[in-house]
N, C-alpha and C positions, 0 to 999 in steps of 0.2 A: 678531570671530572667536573669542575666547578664552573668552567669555559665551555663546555658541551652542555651544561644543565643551561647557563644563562643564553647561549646563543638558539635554545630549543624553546623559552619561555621568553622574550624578548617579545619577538614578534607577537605574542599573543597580547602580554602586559600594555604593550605598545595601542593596540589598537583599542584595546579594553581602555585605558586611560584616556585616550582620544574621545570615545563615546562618551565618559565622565563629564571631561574640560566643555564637551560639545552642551551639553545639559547646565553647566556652567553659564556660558558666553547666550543661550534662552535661544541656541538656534532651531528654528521651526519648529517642529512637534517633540524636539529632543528634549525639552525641558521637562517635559513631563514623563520623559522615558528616562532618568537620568539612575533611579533606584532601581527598578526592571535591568537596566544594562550592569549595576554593577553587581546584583544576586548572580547574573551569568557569568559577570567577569572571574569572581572569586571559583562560582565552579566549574568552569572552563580552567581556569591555571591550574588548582587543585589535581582536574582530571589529566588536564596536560604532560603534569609534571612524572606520568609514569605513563599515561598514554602515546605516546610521541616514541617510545623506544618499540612499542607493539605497531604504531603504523610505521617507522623504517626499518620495521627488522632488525633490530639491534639487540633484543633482548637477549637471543644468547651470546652474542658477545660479554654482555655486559655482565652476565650471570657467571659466565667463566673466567673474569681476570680474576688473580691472583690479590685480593682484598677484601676483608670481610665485607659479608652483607649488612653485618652493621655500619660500618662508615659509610657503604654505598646509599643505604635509606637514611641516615644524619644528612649526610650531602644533599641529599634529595631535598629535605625537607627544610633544612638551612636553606639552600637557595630560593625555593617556594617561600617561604617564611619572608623572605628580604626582597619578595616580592609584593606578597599582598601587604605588609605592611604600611608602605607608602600609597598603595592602590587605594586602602580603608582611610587613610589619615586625607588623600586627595579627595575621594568621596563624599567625604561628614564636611567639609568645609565648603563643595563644590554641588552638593546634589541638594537641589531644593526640596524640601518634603513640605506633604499637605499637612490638614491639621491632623489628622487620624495618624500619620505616622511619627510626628513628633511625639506622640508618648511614648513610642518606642523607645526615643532616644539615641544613645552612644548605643544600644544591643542591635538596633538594625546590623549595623555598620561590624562591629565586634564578633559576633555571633555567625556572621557571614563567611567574615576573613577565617574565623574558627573551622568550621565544617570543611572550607572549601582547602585548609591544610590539615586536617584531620581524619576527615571524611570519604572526600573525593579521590583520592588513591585508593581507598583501600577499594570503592565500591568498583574503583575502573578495574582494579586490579580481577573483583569477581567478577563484573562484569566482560573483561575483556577488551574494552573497546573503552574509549576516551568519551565516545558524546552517552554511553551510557550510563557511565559515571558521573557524567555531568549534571546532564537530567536528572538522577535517582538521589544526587546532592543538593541540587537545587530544592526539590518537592519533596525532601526531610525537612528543610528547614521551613517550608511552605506549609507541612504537614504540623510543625508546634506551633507553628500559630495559628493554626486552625483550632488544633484541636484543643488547646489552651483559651482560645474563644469557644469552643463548646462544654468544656469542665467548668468553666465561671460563671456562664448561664446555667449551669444544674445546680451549682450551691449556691449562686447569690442572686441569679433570676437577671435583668435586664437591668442592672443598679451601676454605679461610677466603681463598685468596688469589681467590676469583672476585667475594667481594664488594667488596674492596678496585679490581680491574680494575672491575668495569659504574660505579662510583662515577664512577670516570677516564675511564671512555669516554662517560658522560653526559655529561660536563663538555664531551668536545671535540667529542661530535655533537652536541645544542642547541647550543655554542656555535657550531658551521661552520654549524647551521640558521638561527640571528639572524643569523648576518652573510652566508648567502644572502638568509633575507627582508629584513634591512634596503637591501642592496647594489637586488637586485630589486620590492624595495619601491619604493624610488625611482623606479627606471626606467617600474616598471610606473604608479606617480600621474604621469608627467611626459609618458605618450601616452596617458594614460586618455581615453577617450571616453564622452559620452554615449549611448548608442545608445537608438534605438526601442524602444521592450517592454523585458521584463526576461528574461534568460536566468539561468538558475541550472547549476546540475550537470545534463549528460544523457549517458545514456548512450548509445554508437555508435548499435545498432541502435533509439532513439526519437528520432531525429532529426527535424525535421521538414522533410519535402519543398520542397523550392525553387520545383519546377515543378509546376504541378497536373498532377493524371492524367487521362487522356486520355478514359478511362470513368470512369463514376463508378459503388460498388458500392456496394448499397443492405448496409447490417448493422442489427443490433437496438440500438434506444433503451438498453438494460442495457447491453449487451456496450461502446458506447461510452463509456458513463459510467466501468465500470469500468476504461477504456482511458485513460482522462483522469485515474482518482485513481491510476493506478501510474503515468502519468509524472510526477504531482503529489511521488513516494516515490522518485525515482530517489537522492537520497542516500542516503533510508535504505538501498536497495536495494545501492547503492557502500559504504556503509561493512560489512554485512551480507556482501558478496565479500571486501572487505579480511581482516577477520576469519577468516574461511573459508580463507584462503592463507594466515596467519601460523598459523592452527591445525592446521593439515597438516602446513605446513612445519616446524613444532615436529615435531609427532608424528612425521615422517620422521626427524628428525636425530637423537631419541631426546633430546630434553633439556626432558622436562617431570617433572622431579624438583628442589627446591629445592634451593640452597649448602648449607645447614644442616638440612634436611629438612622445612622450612616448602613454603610453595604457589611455586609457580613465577611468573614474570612475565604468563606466557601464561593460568593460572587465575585472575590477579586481573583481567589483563583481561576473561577471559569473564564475571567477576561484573559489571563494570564494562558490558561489551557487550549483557548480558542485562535490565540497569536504565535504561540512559539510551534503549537502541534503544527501545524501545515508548512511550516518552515524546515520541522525536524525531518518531516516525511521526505520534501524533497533534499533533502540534503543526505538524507541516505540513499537515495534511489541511485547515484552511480559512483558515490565518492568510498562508501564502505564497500563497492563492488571491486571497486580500483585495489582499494584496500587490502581487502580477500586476497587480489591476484585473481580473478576470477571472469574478470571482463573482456580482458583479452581474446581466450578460449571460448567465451561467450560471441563474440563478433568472427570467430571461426566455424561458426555451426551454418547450417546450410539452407539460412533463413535471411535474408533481405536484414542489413544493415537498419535501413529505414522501417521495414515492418517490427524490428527489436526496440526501436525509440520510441515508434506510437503506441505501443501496448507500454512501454514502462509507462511513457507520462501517463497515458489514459488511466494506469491502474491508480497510479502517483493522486495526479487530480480526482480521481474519484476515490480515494480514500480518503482525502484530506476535506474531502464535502461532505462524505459520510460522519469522520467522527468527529469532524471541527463544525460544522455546522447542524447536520443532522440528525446526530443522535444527543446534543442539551437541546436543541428543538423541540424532538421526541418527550427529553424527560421533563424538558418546562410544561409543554402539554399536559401530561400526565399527572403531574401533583399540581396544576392550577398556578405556574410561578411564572413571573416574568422575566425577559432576558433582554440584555442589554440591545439587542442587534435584532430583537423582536420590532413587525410593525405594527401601527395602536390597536389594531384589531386581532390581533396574536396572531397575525402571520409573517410568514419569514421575509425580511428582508433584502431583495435585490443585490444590495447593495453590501449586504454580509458575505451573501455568494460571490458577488466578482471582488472582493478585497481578499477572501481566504484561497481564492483562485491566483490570484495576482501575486503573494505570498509564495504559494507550491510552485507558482511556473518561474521567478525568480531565485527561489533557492535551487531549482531543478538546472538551470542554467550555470550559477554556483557549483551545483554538484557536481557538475560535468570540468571544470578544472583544479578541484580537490584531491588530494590524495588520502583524506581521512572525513567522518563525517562530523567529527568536530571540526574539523578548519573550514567546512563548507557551513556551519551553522552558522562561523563566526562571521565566515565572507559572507553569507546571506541577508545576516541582520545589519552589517553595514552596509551593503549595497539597498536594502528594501529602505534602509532608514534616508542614506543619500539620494534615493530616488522622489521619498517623501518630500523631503527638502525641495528638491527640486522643482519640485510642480507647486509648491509652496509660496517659492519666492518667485513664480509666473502669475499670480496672481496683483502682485502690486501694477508688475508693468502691461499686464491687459485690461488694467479699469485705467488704464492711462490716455486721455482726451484726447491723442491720434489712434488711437485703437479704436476709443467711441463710435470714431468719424467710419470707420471698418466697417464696425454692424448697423450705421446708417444707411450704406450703400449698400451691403447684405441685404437690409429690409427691403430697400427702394427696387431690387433686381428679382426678391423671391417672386415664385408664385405666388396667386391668391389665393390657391387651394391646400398651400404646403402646409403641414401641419407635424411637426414629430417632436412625441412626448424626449423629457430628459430622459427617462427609464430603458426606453428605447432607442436613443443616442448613444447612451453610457454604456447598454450590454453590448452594441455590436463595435464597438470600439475596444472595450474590453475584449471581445473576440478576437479580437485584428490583432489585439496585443497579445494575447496568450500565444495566436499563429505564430506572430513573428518572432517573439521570445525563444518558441521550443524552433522552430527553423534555426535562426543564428545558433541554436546549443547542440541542430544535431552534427555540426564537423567537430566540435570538441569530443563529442563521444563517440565518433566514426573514429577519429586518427588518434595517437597515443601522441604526437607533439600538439604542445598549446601557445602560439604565435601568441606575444604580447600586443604587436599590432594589429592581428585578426579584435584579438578583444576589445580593441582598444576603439576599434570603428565599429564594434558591436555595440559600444556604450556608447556612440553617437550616434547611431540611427535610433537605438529608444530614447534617448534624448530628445531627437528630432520629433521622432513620433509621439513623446510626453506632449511637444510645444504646441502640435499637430493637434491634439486630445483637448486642450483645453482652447485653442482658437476656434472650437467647432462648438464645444461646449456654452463660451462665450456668445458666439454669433448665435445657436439655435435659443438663448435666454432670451437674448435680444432680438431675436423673431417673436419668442413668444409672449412676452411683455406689451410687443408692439400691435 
């Protein structure tokens, strides 16, 4: 049991740590992701740690040997435990924090590793599914310090003593949240059942019917498909309402002004809401299909392979522009607030849409060789974070003086009429990249085998086309400079 839990949480610890050391060593933009990566880490393993036997089908095996379920949830937790441990003590030593989170202290770090062995089973266990426990672990502990920044500003008003209170109210709402999940943890692995199929999060009204209907009504081959990838998105769709209440509810109470005149609790969530949502989307769209067992029989219906991939992404990308971008658009309008990804004259950003687009079509690629939608959130946010990197560290070597000499002889060749703005560089490039992204992801999702070296020359051609993106980007500056 002890050799099945660590060879199931390994690979996840593994990568999670990596993200950590990377935030560490100040590579590219990771330093600044280094807290963000390990809130996911602790409820990623958390969820893992009981999600992993619902995505191999193991559960009822597991639920049938001949050992109590007490030693089996000890075991669980012991090995989780002997996990985050070293993950929290790598962290506090290795994750740089600003100044607003150093008053947090040792509870970032402690409080984290808490929920995410406390917590996060139990919510995977309601939830059913590992990335919905993850998520719903992650935005409890998201949710006390929000709302410990909004109880501090009702009794002590905008004074030094509110940071001192959300510190203290942190402490004792995780801690009453571990010791309900731990308490209901229990209960809930001690009448666990196996059940038929796999149920995850749904919402009220997608339920699905008990008793067939009595007529049956003919609808359109689209209109069903795209019926099947939104109940595929009902978390993102759950977690996308949550959001929407707590940012209301802020803006009604009047407390989205910082202690000290920094960002509020409820802004760094939206930053936080705005990055992980369109990640999460696509990494459900074919990875919890797999999961289901459902995709199979899916690519058996009597619809074009290819016509089933453009309606998932299409549905995929336009829901991840709807609630990652467009509707905190909608609600900054609305109450007169401003958003980080807003431009000065409060309209939206370009450049928010093709970053949240870039986002969904590489997790959607992810998703497509996942076998759960947690291990494609995991693979996402590595792959979106190495790509970052990547075109990061093409920067030093194209302001390099045989480069220069490149967009001299660009200038000396263009027309004299050429003229094109960067906004319009950058979207039809962005274009080309979404193209090629969902092309290379659709033989993953046609065939049930995933060639390591198909993939492997898939990360080289957006490689190439990264390098491709910013020699162009460089040269039209240097047109237009000139």
């Amino acid at each position: 049991m002890i050799n099945k839990e660590v060879r199931a949480l390994l690979p996840v610890w593994t990568v999670c740590a990596t993200s950590i050391l990377a935030s560490r060593w100040q590579v590219g933009p990771l330093r600044s992701l280094g807290l963000p990566a390990y809130f996911i880490a602790t409820a990623a393993l958390g969820a893992w740690s009981v999600g992993h036997e619902h995505v191999y089908g193991t559960l009822p095996s597991l639920l049938t040997l001949p050992v109590a379920r007490r030693r089996l949830w000890l075991i669980k937790l012991a090995v989780l435990a002997s996990m985050l441990a070293p993950l929290a003590i790598l962290a506090r030593y290795c994750v740089p924090l600003d100044r607003g989170d150093q008053d947090f202290g040792v509870a970032l770090f402690v409080l984290s590793a808490a929920a995410g062995l406390c917590l996060a089973p139990w919510l995977t266990m309601l939830a059913r599914t590992p990335l919905g426990g993850a998520v719903f672990s992650f935005g409890a502990v998201g949710g006390a310090m929000a709302l410990g920044e909004w109880i501090g500003v009702l009794r002590y008003g905008f004074t030094r003593e509110v940071d001192a209170f959300r510190i203290s109210f942190m402490w004792w709402a995780v801690g009453a949240l571990c010791l309900v999940g731990a308490t209901m943890g229990w209960r809930t692995f001690a009448r666990l059942e196996a059940r038929d199929g796999s149920q995850d999060v749904q919402l009220p009204f997608a339920r699905p019917r008990l008793n067939a209907p009595s007529t049956v009504t003919r609808r359109h081959p689209l209109v069903c498909l795209i019926t099947k990838e939104l109940r595929l998105q009902q978390l993102a769709i759950v977690v996308a309402i949550l959001w929407v209440l707590a940012y209301v509810f802020s803006e009604a109470a009047g407390l989205r002004v910082g202690s000290q005149g920094g960002p509020d609790s409820i802004s760094v969530l939206t930053v936080f809401y705005t990055l992980v949502l369109p990640v999460v989307i696509g990494s459900l769209a074919c990875a919890e299909e797999r999961h289901f067992g459902t995709l199979e029989s899916q690519l058996l219906l009597p619809i074009r392979s290819a016509t089933q991939w453009v309606v998932k992404s299409a549905t995929a990308l336009s829901l991840a522009l709807a609630l990652a971008v467009l509707v905190p658009f909608a609600l900054a309008r609305v109450f007169g607030d401003r958003l980080a990804f807003a431009a000065p004259r409060d309209r939206l950003e370009p450049t928010a849409i093709f970053f949240v687009l870039a986002l969904t079509t590489i997790s959607l690629y992810v998703s497509t060789l996942a076998r759960s939608g947690l291990r494609a959130l995991i693979g996402s946010v590595g792959a979106v974070l190495a790509f970052g990197v990547f075109a990061r560290e093409l920067d030093p070597w194209l302001n390099r003086k045989d480069f220069l000499v490149v967009r001299e002889v660009a200038h000396g060749y263009a027309p004299r009429g050429l003229f094109v703005t960067g906004v319009q560089l950058m979207g039809w490039l962005f274009y080309g990249f979404f193209m090629l992204t969902l092309a290379l992801a659709f033989p993953h999702f046609r065939y049930v085998a995933r060639r390591p070296a198909l993939v492997a020359a898939h990360v080289a051609i957006l490689a190439l086309y990264v390098v491709a993106y910013d020699v162009m980007m460089h040269v039209i500056s240097g047109l237009r400079f000139h």
